[in-house]
Every structure is written in structure tokens, then in C-alpha cells.
C-alpha positions in Angstrom: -26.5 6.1 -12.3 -27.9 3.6 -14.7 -29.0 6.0 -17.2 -25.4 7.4 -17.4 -24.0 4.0 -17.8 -26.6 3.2 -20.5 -25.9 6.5 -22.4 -22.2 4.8 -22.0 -22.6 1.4 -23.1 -24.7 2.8 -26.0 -22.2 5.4 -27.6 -19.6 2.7 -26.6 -17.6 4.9 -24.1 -17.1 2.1 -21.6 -14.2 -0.4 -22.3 -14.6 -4.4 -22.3 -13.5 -5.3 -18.7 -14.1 -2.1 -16.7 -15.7 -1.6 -13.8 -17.9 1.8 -13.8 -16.2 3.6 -10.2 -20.4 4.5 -8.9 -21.5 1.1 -9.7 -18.5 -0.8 -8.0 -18.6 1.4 -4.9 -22.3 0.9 -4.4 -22.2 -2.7 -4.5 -19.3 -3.0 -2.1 -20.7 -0.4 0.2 -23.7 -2.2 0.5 -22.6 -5.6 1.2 -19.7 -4.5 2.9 -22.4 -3.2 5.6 -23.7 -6.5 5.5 -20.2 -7.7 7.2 -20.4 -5.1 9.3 -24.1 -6.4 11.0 -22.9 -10.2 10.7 -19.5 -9.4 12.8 -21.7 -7.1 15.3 -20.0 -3.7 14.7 -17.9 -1.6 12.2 -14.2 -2.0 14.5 -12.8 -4.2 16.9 -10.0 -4.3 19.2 -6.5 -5.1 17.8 -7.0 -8.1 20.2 -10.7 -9.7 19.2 -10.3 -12.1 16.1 -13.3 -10.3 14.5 -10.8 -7.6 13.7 -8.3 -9.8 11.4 -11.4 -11.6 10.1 -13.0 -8.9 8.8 -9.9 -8.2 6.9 -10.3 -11.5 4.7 -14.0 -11.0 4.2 -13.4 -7.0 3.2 -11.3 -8.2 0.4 -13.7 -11.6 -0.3 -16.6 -9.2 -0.8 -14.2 -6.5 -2.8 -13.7 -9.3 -5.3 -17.0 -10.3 -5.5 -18.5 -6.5 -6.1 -15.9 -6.6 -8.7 -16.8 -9.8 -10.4 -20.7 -8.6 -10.1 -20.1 -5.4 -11.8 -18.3 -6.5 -14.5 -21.3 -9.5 -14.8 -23.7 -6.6 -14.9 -22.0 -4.1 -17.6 -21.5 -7.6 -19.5 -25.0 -7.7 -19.5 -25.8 -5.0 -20.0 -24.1 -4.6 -23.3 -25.7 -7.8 -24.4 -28.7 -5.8 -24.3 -27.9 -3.4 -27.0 -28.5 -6.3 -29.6 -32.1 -6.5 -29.3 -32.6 -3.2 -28.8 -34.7 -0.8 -30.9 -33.4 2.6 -30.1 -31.4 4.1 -27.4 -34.9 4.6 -25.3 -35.4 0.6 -25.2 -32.1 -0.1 -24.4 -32.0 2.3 -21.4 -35.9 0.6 -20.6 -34.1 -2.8 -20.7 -30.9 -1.6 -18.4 -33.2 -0.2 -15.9 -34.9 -3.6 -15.6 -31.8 -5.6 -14.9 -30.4 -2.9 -12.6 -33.2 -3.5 -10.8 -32.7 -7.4 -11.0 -29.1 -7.0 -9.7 -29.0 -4.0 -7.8 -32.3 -4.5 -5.7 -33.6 -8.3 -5.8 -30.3 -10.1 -6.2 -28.6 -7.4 -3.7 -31.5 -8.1 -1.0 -30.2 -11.4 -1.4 -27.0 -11.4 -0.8 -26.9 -9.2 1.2 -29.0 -11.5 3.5 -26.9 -14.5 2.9 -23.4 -12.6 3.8 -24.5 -11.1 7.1 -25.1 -14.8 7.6 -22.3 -15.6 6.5 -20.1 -13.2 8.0 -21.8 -14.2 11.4 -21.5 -17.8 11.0 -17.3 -16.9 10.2 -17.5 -15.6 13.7 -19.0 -18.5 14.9 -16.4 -21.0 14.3 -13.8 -18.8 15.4 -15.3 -18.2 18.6 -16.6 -22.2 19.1 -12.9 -23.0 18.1 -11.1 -20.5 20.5 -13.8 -22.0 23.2 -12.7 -25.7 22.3 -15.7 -27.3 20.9 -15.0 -30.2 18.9 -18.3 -31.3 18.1 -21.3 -29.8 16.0 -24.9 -30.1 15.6 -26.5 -28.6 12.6 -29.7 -26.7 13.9 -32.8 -25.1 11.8 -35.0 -22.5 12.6 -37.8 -25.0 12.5 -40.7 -23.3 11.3 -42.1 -23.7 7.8 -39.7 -21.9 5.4 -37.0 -24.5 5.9 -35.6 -26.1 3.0 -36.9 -30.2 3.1 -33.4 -30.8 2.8 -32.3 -28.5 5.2 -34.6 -30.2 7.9 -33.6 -33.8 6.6 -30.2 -32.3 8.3 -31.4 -31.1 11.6 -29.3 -32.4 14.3 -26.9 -34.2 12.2 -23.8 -33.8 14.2 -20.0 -34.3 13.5 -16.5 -33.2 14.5 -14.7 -29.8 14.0 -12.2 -31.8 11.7 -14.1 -33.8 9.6 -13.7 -33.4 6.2 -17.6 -33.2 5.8 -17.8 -29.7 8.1 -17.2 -27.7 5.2 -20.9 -28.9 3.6 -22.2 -28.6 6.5 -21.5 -25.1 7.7 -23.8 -23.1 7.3 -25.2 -20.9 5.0 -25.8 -24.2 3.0 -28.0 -21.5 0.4 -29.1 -18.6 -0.3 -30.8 -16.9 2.1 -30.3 -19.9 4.9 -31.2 -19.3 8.5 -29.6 -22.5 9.7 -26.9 -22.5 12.2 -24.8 -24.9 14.4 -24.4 -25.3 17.7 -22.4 -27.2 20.3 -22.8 -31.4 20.0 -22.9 -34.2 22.2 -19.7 -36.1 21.1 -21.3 -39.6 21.6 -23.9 -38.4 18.7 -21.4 -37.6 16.5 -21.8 -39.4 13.0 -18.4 -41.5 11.6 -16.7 -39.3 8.9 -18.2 -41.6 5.4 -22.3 -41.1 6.9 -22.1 -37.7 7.6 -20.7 -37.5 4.3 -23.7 -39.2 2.5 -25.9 -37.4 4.1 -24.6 -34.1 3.5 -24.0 -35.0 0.0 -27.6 -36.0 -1.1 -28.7 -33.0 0.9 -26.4 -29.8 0.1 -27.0 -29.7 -3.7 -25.5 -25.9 -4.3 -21.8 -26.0 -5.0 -21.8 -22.1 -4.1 -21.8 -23.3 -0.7 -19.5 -26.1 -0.9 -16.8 -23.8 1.1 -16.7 -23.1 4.9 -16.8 -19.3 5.8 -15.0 -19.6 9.0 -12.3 -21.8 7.5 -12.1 -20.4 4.2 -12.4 -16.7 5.7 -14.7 -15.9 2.7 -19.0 -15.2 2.6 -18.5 -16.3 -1.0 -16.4 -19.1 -2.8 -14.5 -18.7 -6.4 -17.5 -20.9 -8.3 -19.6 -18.1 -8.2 -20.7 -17.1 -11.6 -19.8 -14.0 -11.1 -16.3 -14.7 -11.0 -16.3 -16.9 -13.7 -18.2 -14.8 -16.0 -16.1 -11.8 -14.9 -13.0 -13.4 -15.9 -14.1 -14.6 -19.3 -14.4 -10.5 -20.2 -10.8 -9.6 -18.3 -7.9 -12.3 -19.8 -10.6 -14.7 -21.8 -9.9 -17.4 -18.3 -11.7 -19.0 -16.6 -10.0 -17.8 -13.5 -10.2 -13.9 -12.6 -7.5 -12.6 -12.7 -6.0 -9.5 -10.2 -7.8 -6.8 -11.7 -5.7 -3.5 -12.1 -6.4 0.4 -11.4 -6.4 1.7 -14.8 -7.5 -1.4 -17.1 -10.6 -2.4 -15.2 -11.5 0.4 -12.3 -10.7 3.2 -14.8 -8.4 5.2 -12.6 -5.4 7.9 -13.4 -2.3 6.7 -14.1 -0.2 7.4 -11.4 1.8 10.3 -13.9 -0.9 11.6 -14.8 -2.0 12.5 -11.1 1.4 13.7 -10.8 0.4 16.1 -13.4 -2.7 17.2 -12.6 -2.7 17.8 -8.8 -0.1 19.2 -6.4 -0.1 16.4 -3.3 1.0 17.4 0.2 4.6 17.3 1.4 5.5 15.0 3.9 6.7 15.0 7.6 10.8 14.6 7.7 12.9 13.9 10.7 15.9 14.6 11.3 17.9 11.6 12.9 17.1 8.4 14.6 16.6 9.7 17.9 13.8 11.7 16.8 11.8 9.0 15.1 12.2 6.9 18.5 11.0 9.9 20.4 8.5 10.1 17.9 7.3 6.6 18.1 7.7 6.9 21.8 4.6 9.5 21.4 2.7 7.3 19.6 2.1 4.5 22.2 -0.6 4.7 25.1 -0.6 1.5 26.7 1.2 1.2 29.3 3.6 -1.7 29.8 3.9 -1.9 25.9 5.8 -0.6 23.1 3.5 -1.1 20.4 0.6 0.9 18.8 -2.4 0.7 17.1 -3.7 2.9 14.7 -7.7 2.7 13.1 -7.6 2.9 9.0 -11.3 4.5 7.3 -12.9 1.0 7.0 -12.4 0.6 10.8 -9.5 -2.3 10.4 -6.8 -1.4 13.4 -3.4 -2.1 12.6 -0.7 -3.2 14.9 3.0 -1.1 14.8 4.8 -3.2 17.5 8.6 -3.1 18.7 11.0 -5.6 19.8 11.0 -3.3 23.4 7.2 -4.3 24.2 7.4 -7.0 27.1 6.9 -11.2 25.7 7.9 -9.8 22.1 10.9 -12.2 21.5 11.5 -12.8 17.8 14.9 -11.1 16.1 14.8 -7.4 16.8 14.2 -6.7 12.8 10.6 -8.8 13.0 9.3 -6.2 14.5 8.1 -2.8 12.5 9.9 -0.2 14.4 13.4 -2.3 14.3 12.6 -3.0 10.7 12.6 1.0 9.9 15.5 1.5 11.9 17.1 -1.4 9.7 16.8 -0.1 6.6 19.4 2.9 7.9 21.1 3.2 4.6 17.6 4.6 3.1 16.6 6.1 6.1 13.1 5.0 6.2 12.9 6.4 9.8 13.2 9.8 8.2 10.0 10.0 7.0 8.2 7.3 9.2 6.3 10.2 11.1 4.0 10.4 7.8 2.4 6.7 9.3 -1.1 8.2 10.9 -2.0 9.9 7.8 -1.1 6.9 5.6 -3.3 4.9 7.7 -5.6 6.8 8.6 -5.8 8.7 5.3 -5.1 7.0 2.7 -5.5 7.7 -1.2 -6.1 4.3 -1.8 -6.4 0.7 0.0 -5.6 -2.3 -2.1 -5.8 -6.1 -1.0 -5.5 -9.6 -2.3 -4.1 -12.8 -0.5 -0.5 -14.0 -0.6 -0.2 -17.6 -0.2 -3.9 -17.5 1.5 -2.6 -14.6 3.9 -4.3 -11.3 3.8 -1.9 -8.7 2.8 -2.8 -4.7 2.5 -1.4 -2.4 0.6 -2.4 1.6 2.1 -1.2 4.2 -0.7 -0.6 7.8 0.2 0.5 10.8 -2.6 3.5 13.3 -1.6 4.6 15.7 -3.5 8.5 14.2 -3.3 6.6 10.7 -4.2 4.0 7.4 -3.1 4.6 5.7 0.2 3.3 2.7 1.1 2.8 0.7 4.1 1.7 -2.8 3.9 -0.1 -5.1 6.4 -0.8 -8.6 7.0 -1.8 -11.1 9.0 0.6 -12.8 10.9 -0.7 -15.1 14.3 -4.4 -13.9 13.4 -3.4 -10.1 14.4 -3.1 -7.2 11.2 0.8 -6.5 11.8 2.3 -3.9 9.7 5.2 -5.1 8.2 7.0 -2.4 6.3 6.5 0.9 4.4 8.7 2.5 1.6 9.1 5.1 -0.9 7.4 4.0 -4.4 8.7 5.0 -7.7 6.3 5.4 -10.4 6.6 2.0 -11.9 6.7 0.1 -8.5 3.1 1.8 -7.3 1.4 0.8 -10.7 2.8 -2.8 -9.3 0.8 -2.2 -6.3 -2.7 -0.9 -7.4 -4.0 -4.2 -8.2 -6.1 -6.7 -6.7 -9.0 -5.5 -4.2 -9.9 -2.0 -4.4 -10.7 -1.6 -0.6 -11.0 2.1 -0.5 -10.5 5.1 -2.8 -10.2 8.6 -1.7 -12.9 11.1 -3.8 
């Protein structure tokens, strides 16, 4: 891989600002295993908070294999204006492929399964009711000094010093918290000071349970990323074609011939349809598992306790929507989900929202999901015109379908 990519850079075939597709996918693949080992599995029940969690940190660790790639080709190209000939320059990419894609990756890849666990942590401590928390070290002789000037420090679950304090306060941290004695707990403006003179990293300044992210924005990655895409110093949503190098969506149109899609017929069909589709008893609602393992909830306004407006809920919202008769082709939902040509994701107003992308031949569909009450809910799905799905494939590339 690295010796294509040099050939590349060299001849000048790769554009400022994109993201080779083997070098993204291997960066996100990796670390996105590392979720998988912090949160204790690959798929959870519609019902276990690890599920919707692992939504954020998907697309927190999509953004930062993103940022990190574009970092590296940045680099990379740097290299070419000390090198001699092609051979050094390849010599000198291989040496900080190495740097990024085996000793920095170790790395991180350490620090988000900690991460990722620690996320878990505070949801399940919160959900349990603990209010107070003591920061704990392994205690043996690795620990940071500063790390073990912490040890036992403990404060409240709403204290605006918990986000320093959470661990992973660095990279590669082992420290972790654990339930406090609320008569121990330090007054808001100590722990403070203490925490202060002792977490010196500002990549850690952020709280992965509360922030529902293994890294935070200050990364350099992310800032060095962004100063290649839009000359920020913010990065911005990065799209399909400009920065993962992907077809236009016309151009797929021309060279491949896509499936056609399930029709019904009438209304009645698409509720006996939907009627199929749930196994639960005592429920109207179903679940269905996309690739990554993320389970989606389809619910109805008919499922026992649900008690918003009818059109809240997805299978009333299709049924809605009777003048484009969504509900025609509604029976196309498993494959989207479950198959999808591409998975995009960003966050709306801090809310996760997904965006699953699937090719007919008539035209894209869509079906987006998001978090609503800390469950994946899918809220809608539609026809797409050309113009509207090139809208769409930006943010966090999720998943793309080779």
C-alpha cells in the first residue's frame, strides 16, 4: 500500500485533501476494533446503552481516521522536498508509515479501548446512581508521578472538574474510577487545582462518557487535517468525491446497472408487510442489525407504552407521507440496512444522525437514524435525486460497499 501511494504522491496523482480509500479503511478498521474490545463485543441489544454509544464513538473514530490520513499524505508529500530520487522518497514514506501506521496506531489503539471502556463506565455508574468518584491507579511502577499525586482524589458526578479527571488522562493511561465515599469528596475549586497542576495534556481535557468521543477536536490531527481541506482551522465535513475520492453518483449511474427494488401495491400490504417483520411479542416494533453491528429501532404508534402523535413513530410516518407513497417501496428496508452501499454520519446539534445509502436502478434511497432517548430510532427514508444524495455523502464515512 505505501509503495503505491508513494508512486502517487511522486508523479503527483493524489489531490491536496484526499484521503487514499486503503489507507482510510485500514486505520478505521483498526481502531474501530479497538471500540469493539473497550465496549466488550461487536452488537448489543437495541436495549443496552452500549448499542447507541457505540454509534457516537463509530463516527468520533471515523473523523479521526480521516483527520489522521489526511495528516499522513500531508506528510508524506513534505517528504518529496528533500528527497533525492523516487527510491529515497519511497525509503522515507516507508519510515513514517511505519511511524503512524504501527507505533502511533499501537498507541492509540491502546488509549481508545480505554477509552471506549471508560465511556461505558460512566454510563453504567450513572444508570446505577453513583454520584461520587474516586480516581484509582494501577499502582505499580509505570504510573505517571502525576497520575499517582491523583490517586484517590474523589469528587462528584457533576462537578465541573470530572471532565479532567476522567480517565484516560494520557496516552496509554491505565487509570480508572471507581465508586467514592461522599464524605471524601473534595469541594468543586480543590479538586480543580489539583487536577489542573496534574493533567497537563489538553488531548484529554474532554470526558469520553460525556462527550461520547475516545478523542477530542484539539487533536492535531484535526487541526492539521483541516488546514489542507478549507485552509481552517476547524475540519470541515469532508465530502465523497473531494476528499474520499469516490464516483460521482452519475457516473455510477453510468457505469453499473443497480438492482430494482421491492414495490407494493397498497397500504394494506406494507402493514401486512411490517406485520411480518416484528418477532416480539407484545410489540409492534422491530429491529434490524446494519454491517457494523449497530441495531436499529423501526417502532409503531401500535406497540404498547408508545404514546407520542401517531406520525412520531416510523411506520405512521411512511404511512404519512401517502401522497408520495413511501409505503410503496418501504419493503426495500432490510436490504438498506442491512446492505447498504454506503453508511454516512456526523452529529446534528450533538445528536448522532446516520445516513444508510442504497443504489436502485429507478434511484438512491435513504433511511436515516438517530438517537432519540439514548435508543438508534429510524426516523424516515425517501427517494433521493441525484443532487439531494451528493447532499448526503458527507461527513463520516462509516462503511462503503467494495
Amino acid at each position: 500500500m505505501l509503495d503505491a501511494l508513494a508512486r502517487q504522491l511522486y508523479t503527483e496523482k493524489v489531490n491536496k485533501g484526499s484521503i487514499p480509500n486503503d489507507l482510510y479503511k485500514k486505520t478505521a478498521d483498526d481502531l474501530l476494533k479497538a471500540l469493539d474490545e473497550g465496549l466488550g463485543g461487536k452488537s448489543f441489544d437495541i436495549t443496552d446503552g452500549r448499542n447507541t454509544l457505540k454509534a457516537y464513538l463509530q463516527q468520533n473514530i471515523a473523523a479521526f481516521s480521516a483527520a489522521k490520513s489526511l495528516t499522513q499524505m500531508n506528510h508524506m508529500r513534505s517528504l518529496m522536498a528533500d528527497a533525492k530520487d523516487f527510491t529515497d522518497f519511497r525509503n522515507k514514506c516507508f519510515d513514517a508509515g511505519y511511524q503512524f501506521n504501527v507505533n502511533w496506531l499501537r498507541t492509540e489503539y491502546d488509549t481508545f479501548t480505554a477509552s471506549a471502556q471508560m465511556a461505558q463506565q460512566w454510563d453504567q455508574y450513572r444508570a446505577n446512581g453513583v454520584e461520587v468518584f474516586e480516581f484509582t491507579t494501577v499502582g505499580d511502577d509505570r504510573v505517571r508521578p502525576a497520575h499517582a499525586a491523583l490517586d484517590g482524589l474523589t469528587i462528584r458526578y457533576d462537578s465541573p472538574a470530572i471532565k479532567r479527571l476522567w480517565p484516560p488522562l494520557d496516552w496509554a493511561c491505565r487509570c480508572f474510577m471507581v465508586p467514592g465515599i461522599a464524605e471524601r469528596a473534595m469541594n468543586d475549586a480543590q479538586a480543580g487545582k489539583v487536577i489542573n497542576d496534574n493533567t497537563p495534556n489538553k488531548l484529554f481535557h474532554h470526558h469520553p462518557g460525556i462527550d461520547k468521543a475516545v478523542v477530542n477536536n484539539n487533536h492535531p490531527y484535526f487541526k492539521e487535517a483541516a488546514t489542507h481541506v478549507g485552509g481552517k482551522e476547524k475540519l470541515k465535513e469532508l465530502d465523497a468525491q473531494k476528499n474520499y475520492g469516490l464516483p460521482s453518483v452519475k457516473k455510477m449511474y453510468n457505469q453499473n446497472k443497480f438492482p430494482a427494488r421491492v414495490e407494493m401495491a397498497s397500504e394494506t400490504e406494507y402493514r401486512d408487510w411490517w406485520k411480518d417483520q416484528v418477532k416480539a411479542k407484545g410489540t409492534d416494533d422491530f429491529v434490524l442489525k446494519d454491517k457494523t453491528g449497530l441495531n436499529i429501532l423501526f417502532d409503531s404508534v401500535q406497540t404498547p407504552g408508545n404514546n407520542k402523535s401517531s406520525f412520531s413513530y416510523f411506520k405512521d410516518h411512511i404511512l404519512q407521507k401517502s401522497n408520495e407513497q413511501r409505503w410503496s417501496y418501504a419493503a426495500n428496508l432490510t436490504d438498506i440496512i442491512t446492505n447498504a452501499d454506503e453508511i454516512w454520519s456526523g452529529r446534528k446539534n450533538g445528536r448522532i444522525v446516520r445516513y444508510y445509502l442504497k443504489y436502485f436502478d429507478q434511484s438512491p434511497m435513504v433511511v436515516v437514524a438517530a438517537d432519540s432517548a439514548n435508543t438508534i430510532i429510524a426516523q424516515t427514508m425517501y427517494e433521493l435525486t441525484a443532487a439531494r444524495v451528493e447532499e448526503l455523502r458527507r461527513g463520516e464515512l462509516i462503511d462503503i460497499k467494495r
